[in-house]
Wavefront OBJ file of the C-alpha trace (Angstrom):
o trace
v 81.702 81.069 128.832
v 83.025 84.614 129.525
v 83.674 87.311 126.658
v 87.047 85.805 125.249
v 85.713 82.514 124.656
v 82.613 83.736 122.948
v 84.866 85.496 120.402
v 86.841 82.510 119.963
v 84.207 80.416 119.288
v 82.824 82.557 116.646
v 85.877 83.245 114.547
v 85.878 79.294 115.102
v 82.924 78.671 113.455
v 84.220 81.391 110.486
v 87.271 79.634 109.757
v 85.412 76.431 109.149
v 82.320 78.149 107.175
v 81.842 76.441 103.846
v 83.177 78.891 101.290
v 79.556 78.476 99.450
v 77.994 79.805 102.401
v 80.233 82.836 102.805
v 79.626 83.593 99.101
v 75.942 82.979 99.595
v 75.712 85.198 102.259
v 77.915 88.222 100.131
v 75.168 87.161 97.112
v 72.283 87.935 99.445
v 74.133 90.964 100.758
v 75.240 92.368 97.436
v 71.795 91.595 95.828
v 69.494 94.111 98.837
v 72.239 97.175 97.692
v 70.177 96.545 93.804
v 66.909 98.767 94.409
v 63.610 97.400 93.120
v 62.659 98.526 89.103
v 60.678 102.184 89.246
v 61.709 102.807 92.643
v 61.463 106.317 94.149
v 64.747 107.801 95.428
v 65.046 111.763 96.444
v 61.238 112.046 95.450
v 61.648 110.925 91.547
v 61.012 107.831 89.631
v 63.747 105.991 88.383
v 62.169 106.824 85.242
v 62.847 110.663 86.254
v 65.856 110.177 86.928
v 66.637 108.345 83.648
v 65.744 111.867 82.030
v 67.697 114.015 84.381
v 70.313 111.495 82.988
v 70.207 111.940 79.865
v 70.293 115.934 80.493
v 73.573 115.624 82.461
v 74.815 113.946 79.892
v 74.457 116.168 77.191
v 75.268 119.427 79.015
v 78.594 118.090 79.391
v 80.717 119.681 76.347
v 82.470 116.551 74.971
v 85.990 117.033 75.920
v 84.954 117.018 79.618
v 82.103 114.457 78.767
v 81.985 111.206 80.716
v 80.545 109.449 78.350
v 83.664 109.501 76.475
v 85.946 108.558 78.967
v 88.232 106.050 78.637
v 89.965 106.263 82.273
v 87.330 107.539 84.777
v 89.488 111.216 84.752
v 85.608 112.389 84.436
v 83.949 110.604 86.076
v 83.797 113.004 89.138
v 81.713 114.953 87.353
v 79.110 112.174 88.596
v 78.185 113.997 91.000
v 74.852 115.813 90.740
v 73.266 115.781 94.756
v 72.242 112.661 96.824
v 72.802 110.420 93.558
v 76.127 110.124 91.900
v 75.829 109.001 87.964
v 78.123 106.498 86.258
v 78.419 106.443 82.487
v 78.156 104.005 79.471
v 79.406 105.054 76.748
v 77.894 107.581 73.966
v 77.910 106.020 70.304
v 79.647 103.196 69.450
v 82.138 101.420 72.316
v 85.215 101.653 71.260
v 85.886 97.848 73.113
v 86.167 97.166 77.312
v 86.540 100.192 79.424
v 87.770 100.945 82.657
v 87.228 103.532 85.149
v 88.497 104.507 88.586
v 86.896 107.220 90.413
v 86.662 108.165 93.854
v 82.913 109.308 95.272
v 81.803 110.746 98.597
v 80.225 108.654 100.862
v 76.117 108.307 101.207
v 75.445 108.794 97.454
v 73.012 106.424 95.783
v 74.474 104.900 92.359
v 72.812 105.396 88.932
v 73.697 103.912 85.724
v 72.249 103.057 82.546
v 73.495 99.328 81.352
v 72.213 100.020 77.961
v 69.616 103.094 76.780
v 68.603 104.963 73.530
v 67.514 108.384 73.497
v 65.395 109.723 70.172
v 64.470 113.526 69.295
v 64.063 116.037 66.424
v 67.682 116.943 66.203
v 68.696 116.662 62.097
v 64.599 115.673 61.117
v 64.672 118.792 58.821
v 63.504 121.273 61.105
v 66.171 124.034 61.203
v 64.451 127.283 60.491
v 61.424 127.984 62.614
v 58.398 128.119 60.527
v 54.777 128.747 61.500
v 53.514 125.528 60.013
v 54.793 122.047 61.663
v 57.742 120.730 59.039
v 57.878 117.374 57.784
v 60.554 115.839 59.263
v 59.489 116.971 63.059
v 57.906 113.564 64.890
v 55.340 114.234 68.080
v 56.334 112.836 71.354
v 53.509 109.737 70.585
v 55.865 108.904 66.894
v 59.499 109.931 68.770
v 58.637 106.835 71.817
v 57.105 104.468 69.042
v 60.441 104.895 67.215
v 62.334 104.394 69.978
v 60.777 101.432 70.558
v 61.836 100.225 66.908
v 65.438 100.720 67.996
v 66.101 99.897 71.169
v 66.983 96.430 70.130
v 68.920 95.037 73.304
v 69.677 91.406 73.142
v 71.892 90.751 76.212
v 72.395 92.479 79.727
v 74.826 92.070 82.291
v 75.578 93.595 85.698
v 77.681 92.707 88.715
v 78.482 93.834 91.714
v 81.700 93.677 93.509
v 81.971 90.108 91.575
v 78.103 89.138 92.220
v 75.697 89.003 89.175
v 72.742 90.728 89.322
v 69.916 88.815 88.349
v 66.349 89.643 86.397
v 68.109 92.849 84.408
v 65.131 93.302 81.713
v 63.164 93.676 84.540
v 64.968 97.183 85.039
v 63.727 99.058 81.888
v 62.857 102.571 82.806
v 60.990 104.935 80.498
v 61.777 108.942 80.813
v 58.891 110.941 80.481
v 59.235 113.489 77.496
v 62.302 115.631 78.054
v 63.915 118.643 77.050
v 68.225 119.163 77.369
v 70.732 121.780 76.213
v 73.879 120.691 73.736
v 76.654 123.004 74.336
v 76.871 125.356 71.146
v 79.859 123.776 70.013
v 82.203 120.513 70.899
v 78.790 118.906 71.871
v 78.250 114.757 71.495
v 76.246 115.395 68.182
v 78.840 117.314 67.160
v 82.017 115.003 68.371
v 79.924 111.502 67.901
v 77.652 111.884 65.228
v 79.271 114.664 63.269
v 76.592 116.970 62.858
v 76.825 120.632 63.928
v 72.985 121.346 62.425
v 71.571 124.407 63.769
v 69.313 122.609 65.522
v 71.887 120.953 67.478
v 72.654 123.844 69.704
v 71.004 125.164 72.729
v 67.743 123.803 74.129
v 65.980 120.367 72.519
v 62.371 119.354 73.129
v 61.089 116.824 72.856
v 63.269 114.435 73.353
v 62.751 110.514 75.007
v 64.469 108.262 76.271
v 64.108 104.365 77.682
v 66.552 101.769 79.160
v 67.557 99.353 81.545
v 68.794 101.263 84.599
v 70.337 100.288 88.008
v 69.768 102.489 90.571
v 72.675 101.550 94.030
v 71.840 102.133 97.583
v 74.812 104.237 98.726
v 77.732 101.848 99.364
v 80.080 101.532 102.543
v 83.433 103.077 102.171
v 86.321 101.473 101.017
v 86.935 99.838 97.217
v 84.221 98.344 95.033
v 83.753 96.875 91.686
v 80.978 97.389 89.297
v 80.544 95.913 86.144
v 77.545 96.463 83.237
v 77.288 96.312 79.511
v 75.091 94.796 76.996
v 74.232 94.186 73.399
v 73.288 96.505 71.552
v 71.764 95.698 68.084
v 73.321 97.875 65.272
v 75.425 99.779 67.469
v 77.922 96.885 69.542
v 78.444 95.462 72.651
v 79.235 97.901 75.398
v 81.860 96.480 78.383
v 82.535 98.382 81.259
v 84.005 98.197 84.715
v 83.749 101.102 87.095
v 86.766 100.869 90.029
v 85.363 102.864 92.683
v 86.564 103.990 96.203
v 83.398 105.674 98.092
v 84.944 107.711 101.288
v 83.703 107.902 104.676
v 82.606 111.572 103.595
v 79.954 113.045 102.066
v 80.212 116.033 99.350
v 79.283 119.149 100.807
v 77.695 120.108 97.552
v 77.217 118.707 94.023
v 80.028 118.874 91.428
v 77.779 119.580 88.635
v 73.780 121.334 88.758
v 71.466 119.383 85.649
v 70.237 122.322 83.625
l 1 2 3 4 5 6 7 8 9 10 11 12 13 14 15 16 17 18 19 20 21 22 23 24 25 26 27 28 29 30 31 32 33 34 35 36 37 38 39 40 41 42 43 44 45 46 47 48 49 50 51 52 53 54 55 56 57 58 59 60 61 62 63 64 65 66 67 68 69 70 71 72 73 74 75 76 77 78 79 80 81 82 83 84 85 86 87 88 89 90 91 92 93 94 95 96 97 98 99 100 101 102 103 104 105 106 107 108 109 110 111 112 113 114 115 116 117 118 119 120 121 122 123 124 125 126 127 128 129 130 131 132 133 134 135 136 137 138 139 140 141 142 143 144 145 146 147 148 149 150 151 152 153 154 155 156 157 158 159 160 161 162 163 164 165 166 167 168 169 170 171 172 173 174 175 176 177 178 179 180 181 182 183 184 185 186 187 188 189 190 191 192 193 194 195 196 197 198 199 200 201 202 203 204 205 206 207 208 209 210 211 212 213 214 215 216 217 218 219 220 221 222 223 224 225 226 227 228 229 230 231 232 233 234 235 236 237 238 239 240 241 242 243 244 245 246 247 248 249 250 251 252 253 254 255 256 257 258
C-alpha cells in the first residue's frame, strides 16, 4: 500500500467512526487539559495561587474590575505571567454571563467556580489602638468562619462542551493573605457599600478557600468554558467564558499582583 492509500484508508476508517467514540476520545482529551487538585504550576500551590487570586482581584479599582464584567471588555486584564485568570463574579450574580476574550498562547488557565474570602474589613477595628479591639478575629477564628459560610451546594464545569467530573475534589485553601483595595471605587466600596477606613490600602489577614480549576495552556484557535455553582445565601453563579488563545505568547504580563 503506498502513501496515498494509507491516507485513504484512514480518513476511511474516520468517516465511519461511531460518533460515541469520537466524543469519547474528545472526553478523554478534554479531561488530561483539567490539572490534578493542589497541583504545582510556576513553583506555587494551587492553593497559592488561589491567594494571588484573590489579590488581583481586589487591586483592580471596580470600574476596570473583572469581576464585574458583564462582556469580557476586562477580561484581558487576566493576564498576570505564565497563568492567565478568569473571573466569577464578585457579590451577588446578577443572572448568566458571558465573556469573550482573546489570550496569548502558552498560558495556563485559572478560575475559581465558586470561593469566599473572609477578613477584618468593617469588624470594628478602624482606629489603631495598642490593645487588640473586639471585633478583630485571628487568622485560626477568620478560616473557622469561613468555613461556616462557604456553603456550596452544586458545582459545575465544562470544557469546550465536556463536563468535568469530581469538582469538590478541587477545593483549594489560600494560606493567610494580605491585599490592597484601591482608596476609592474599590469592590467593598461598589459591592458592599462600605467605604470604612479600614477598607483602604493594605488588609491582613485575610483567607480565602474554594473550588478552583487550574487549565493546561490550550491550543490556539476558539474554546468554550463554562463554571458556576450554588452558592448558599448569595445565588447561583452562571458563566461562560468565549475564548480565542493565539498562536502567540505575551511578551509580558498585562497586570503585576501587588
Amino acid at each position: 500500500m503506498d502513501k496515498r492509500q494509507e491516507i485513504l484508508a484512514v480518513l476511511a476508517v474516520l468517516l465511519i467512526l461511531p460518533a460515541t467514540a469520537l466524543s469519547q476520545q474528545r472526553l478523554t482529551e478534554d479531561a488530561s487539559v483539567v490539572m490534578s487538585p493542589h497541583s504545582v504550576v510556576a513553583g506555587k500551590t494551587l492553593g497559592e495561587w488561589s491567594a494571588l487570586w484573590w489579590k488581583w482581584a481586589y487591586a483592580i479599582p471596580a470600574n476596570d474590575n473583572p469581576t464585574l464584567d458583564t462582556t469580557g471588555a476586562k477580561a484581558k486584564f487576566g493576564d498576570v505571567g505564565p497563568v492567565f485568570f478568569l473571573a466569577g463574579w464578585f457579590g451577588t450574580p446578577p443572572g448568566p454571563v458571558t465573556r469573550t476574550v482573546t489570550i496569548p498562547g502558552q498560558k495556563f488557565i485559572f478560575f475559581p467556580i465558586e470561593n469566599a474570602v473572609d477578613d477584618n474589613v468593617g469588624n470594628g477595628c478602624t482606629v489603631p489602638t495598642t490593645t487588640p479591639c473586639a471585633g478583630r478575629l485571628t487568622i485560626d477564628q477568620l478560616f473557622a468562619q469561613l468555613e461556616g459560610f462557604l456553603n456550596v451546594t452544586a458545582l459545575h464545569a465544562s470544557i469546550d462542551g465536556q463536563s468535568v467530573s469530581d469538582l469538590f475534589d478541587h477545593r483549594e485553601r489560600a494560606p493567610a493573605f494580605s491585599y490592597v483595595y484601591q482608596l476609592t471605587d474599590n469592590l467593598a466600596e461598589a459591592v458592599l457599600g462600605y467605604a470604612g477606613p479600614d477598607s483602604a490600602g493594605t488588609v491582613f489577614p485575610a483567607v480565602a478557600e474554594g473550588y478552583y480549576l487550574m487549565l493546561r495552556p490550550l491550543p490556539p484557535g476558539q474554546h468554550t468554558i463554562k463554571f458556576g455553582g450554588t452558592f448558599g445565601g448569595v445565588g447561583s453563579l452562571d458563566m461562560t467564558y468565549q475564548l480565542t488563545v493565539t498562536e502567540q505568547p505575551s511578551q509580558e504580563p498585562v497586570i503585576l499582583i501587588p
